[in-house]
N, C-alpha and C positions, 0 to 999 in steps of 0.2 A: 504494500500500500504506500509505496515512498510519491512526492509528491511530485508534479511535474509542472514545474515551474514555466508560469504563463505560458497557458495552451494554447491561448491567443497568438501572443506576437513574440515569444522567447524574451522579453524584456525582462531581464533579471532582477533591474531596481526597483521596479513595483514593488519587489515583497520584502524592501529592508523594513524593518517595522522599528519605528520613533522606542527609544528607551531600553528597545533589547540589545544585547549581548556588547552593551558599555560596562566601563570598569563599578558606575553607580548602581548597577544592576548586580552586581556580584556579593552573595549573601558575607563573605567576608568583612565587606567596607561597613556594614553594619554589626557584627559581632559576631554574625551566626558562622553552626561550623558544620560540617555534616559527619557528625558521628554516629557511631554502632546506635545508639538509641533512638536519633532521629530517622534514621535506618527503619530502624523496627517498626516505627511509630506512623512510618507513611508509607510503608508496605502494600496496604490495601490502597492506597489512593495512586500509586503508583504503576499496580494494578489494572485501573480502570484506564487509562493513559497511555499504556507502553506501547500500544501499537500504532502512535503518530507521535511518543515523546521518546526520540534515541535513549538508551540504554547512558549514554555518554554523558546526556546531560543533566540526568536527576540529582546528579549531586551539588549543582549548583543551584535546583529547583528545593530540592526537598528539605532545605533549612527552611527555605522563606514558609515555605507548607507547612511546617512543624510549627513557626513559630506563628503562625498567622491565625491556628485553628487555637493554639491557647490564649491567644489576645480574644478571639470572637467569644470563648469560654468565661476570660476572666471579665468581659466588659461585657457581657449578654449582648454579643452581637450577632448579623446575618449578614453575608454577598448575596447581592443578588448577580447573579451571571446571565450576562444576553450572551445569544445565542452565537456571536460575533468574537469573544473574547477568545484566547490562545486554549487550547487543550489543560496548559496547566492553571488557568485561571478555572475556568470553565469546570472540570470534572476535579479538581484539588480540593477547591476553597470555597466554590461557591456553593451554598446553604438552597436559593431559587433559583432554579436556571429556566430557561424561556425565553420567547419574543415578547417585544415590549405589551404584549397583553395581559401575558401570563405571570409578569412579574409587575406590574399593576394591580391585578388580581391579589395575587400573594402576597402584595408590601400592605394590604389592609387587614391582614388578616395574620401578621406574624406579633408578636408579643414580645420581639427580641427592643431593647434599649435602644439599641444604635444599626442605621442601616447602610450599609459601606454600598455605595453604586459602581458594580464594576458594569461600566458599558459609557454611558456619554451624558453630559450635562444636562439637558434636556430629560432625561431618564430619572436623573437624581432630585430633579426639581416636580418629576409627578410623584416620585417616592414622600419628597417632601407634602407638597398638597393635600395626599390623603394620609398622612402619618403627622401631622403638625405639632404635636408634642413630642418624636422621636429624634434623635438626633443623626441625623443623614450626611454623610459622607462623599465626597468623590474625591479619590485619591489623586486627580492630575486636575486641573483646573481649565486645563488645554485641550481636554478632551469634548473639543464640542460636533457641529452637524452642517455641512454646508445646507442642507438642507433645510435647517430649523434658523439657518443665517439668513436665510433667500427672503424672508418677511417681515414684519413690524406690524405691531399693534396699527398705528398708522393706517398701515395698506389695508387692513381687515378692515377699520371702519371707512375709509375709502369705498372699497369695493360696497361694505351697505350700503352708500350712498349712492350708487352707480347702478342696484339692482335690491330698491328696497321692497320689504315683505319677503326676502328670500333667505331661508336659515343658511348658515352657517354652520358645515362639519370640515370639520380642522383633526389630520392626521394627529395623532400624538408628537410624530417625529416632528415637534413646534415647541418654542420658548411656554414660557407661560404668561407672559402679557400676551402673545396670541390666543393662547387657552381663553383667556379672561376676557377675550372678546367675541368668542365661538359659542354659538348654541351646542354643538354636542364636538363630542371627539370620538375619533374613530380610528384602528391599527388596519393594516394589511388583511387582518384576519377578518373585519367585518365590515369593511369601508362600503359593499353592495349593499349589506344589509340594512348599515347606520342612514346611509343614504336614503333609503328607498322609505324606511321609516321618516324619517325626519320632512322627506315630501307631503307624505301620508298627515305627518302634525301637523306640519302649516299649510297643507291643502292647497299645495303647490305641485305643478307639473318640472320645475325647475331648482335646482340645490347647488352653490357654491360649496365643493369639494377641494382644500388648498392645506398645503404649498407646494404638494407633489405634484406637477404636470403629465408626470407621465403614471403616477397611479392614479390620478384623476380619468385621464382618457382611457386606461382599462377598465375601470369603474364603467365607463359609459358605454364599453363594448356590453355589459354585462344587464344592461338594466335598461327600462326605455327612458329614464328622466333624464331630462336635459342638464348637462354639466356647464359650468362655468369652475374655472379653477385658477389657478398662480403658475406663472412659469420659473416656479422651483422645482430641482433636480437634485437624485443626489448623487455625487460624485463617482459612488461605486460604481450602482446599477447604470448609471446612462453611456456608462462608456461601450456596454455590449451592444451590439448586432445584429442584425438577422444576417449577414454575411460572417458572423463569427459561428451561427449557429449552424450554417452550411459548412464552415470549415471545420468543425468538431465534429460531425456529423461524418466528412468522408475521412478526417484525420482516424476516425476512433469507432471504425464499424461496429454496430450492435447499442452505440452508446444511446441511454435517453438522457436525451436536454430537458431540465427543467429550469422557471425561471421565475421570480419573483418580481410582484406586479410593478417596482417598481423602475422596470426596464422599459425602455421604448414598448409602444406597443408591436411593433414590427416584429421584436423577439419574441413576445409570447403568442403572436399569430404563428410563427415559423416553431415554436416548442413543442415535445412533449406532452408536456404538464408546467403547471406556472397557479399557483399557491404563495401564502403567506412565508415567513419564516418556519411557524409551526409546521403549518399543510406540508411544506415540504419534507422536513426530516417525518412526518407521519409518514407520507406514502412513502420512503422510500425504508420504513421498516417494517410496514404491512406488506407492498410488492416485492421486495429482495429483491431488486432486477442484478442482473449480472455487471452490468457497467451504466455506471450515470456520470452524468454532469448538472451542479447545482450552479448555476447561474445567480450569485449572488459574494456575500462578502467570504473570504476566501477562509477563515477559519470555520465557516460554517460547517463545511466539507469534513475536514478533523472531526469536531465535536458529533456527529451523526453518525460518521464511520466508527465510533466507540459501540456504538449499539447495533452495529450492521458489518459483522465483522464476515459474511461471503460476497459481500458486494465488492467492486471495484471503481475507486473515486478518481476522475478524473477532476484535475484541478484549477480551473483556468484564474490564476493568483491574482486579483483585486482585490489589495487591502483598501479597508479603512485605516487610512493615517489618524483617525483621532480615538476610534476603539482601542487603536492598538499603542494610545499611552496608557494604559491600563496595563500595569504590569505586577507581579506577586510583590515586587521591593515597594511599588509605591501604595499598593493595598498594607501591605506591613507596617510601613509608614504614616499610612491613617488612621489605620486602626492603633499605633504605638502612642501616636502623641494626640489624637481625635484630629485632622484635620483632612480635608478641608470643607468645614462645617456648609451646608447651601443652607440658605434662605430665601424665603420667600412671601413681601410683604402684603401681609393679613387682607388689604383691599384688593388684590391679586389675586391672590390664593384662594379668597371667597368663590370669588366669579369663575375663576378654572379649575375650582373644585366640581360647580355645579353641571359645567359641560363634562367632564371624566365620569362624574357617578351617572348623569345619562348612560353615557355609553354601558358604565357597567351592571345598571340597571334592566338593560333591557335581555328577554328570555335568548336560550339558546335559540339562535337561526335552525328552521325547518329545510333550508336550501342549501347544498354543501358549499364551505366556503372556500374554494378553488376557483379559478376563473377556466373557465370555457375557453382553448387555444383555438385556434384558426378561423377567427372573425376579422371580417375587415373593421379597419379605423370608420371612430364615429367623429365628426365635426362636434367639437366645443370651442369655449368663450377661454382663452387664455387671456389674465388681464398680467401688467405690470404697471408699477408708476414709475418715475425717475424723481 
């Protein structure tokens, strides 16, 4: 299962990832050491891992794991691990692991003191929203979302003025003064369904779905209401293809592409299958295909392959640069001295509280939530301002 670095275009520097394998990252320069007990003690966790973490490098991981699971202990803490973090983040340390839904879901519902965000600012700041007495964590402060950069509070009421009576569902992948100005929020995993309801409320044939452009217009392959959205991207997903998906396709005979909604839509017309974060590592542990490609951020791949161990990952490497400041030294480091503490002010927080617990209020969807691949593109309303 060794990786094969961009399937795409052989570009090697795509997959340096921000913070690993500097001399700040070496559990030394912090105290730790990896001895016979630390050994012992991260056995099992090493375990779960070994088959995408070399045998070479655990011992520069397995201090930071030893020491990071008695901080979570001694300070009644929890990781939440998106689905995007490095194998050692992801399957070591993290306490919740999921897509931003599922670790939404679980940050209201855990009892731990303190909640370490490993994944991205934006993440830590819905942690904070529905946990506002816990004390919430992100260990790099750099770790934000071009995505959740692409708008402002501003543009949102803009755009109500541009198309008023018309709700507002806002991705999560968004700051939280966008939240605070959204009728509901919606992930990858329900964005059809949040949509189609939210028409249904205000008894409208048309929904502003923002800041993703391009999960907005899969959204509208998928439903007949009329989209208006942002031409926000995110920097992973838009750099795929449907020429990439042809070239994997005769690169890697047998292979299925799949692709997450937030790729052009061009690539999920030419996909497989094309799903949430979740939807994807689900089907590809219920189908066992013999060879995939997940069209998304490039640890994903790792973290799935732990639980799909006859499958064969093909790995076309798109890091996120800012998931992947997210490292075990700088989780250590948060969890050691508490920092770096998010907030988020209570006039704020109110209001994108009450778009989140929409979302999480409403029943499981009756209609599977995968998107339908080989539809053509639907015409929507992309706006920006300058």
């Amino acid at each position: 299962m060794g990786r094969i670095i961009d399937a795409l275009t052989g570009d090697q520097d795509k997959c340096e990832i921000p913070g690993h394998g500097s001399d700040a990252a070496l559990p030394q320069g912090h105290g730790l050491a990896f001895t016979a007990e630390v050994e012992r003690a991260t056995a099992a966790a090493y375990e779960r891992v070994k088959d995408v973490v070399p045998a070479v490098e655990w011992p520069l991981l397995a201090p930071y794991v030893h020491a990071i699971n008695q901080l979570k202990a001694e300070r009644n803490a929890v990781v939440l691990a998106h689905n995007y973090m490095t194998p050692d983040v992801f399957g070591c340390v993290g306490d919740i692991r999921g897509d931003s839904l599922q670790l939404a879901r679980e940050a209201t519902r855990t009892s731990a003191d303190v909640i370490v965000q490993a994944g991205v600012y934006f993440m830590a700041e819905t942690a904070k929203i529905l946990n506002p007495r816990k004390t919430v964590l992100i260990p790099d402060l750099r770790a934000g979302c071009s995505l959740a950069a692409s708008i402002t509070a501003r543009d949102v009421r803009l755009m109500r003025e541009a198309h008023p009576g018309v709700p507002v569902v806002t991705y999560v992948n968004s700051s939280a003064e966008v939240k605070a100005e959204s009728d509901v929020c919606c992930t990858s995993s329900n964005a059809v369904q949040v949509t189609e309801w939210a028409a249904a409320e205000w008894g409208t044939d048309k929904v502003i779905v923002i800041p993703d452009e391009y999960l907005a217009r899969n959204v509208a392959t998928q439903t007949s209401i009329r989209i208006i959205t942002w031409q926000g991207r995110c920097e992973v997903h838009e750099r795929f293809t449907a020429a990439d998906v042809a070239n994997l396709k005769q690169s890697f005979p047998g292979a299925l592409v799949l692709a997450h909604p937030e790729c052009p839509p061009d690539v999920l017309a030419a996909a497989d299958y094309a799903g949430s974060t979740a939807a994807l590592a689900d089907w590809v542990q219920k189908n066992a295909p013999a060879k995939v490609v997940l069209l998304t951020e490039c640890s994903m791949s790792d973290n799935v392959a732990q639980g799909s161990p006859t499958t064969e990952f093909v790995r076309p490497c798109n890091l996120c640069p800012h998931m992947k400041r997210i490292t075990l030294a700088s989780i250590y480091e948060a969890l050691r001295d508490l920092k770096h503490e998010v907030e988020v002010p209570e006039s704020v927080a109110l209001r994108a509280r009450t778009a989140i617990e929409r979302m999480l209020a409403l029943p499981p969807s009756a209609r599977p939530l995968d998107f339908v691949t080989g539809r053509p593109p639907v015409d929507v309303v992309a706006m920006h301002f300058t």
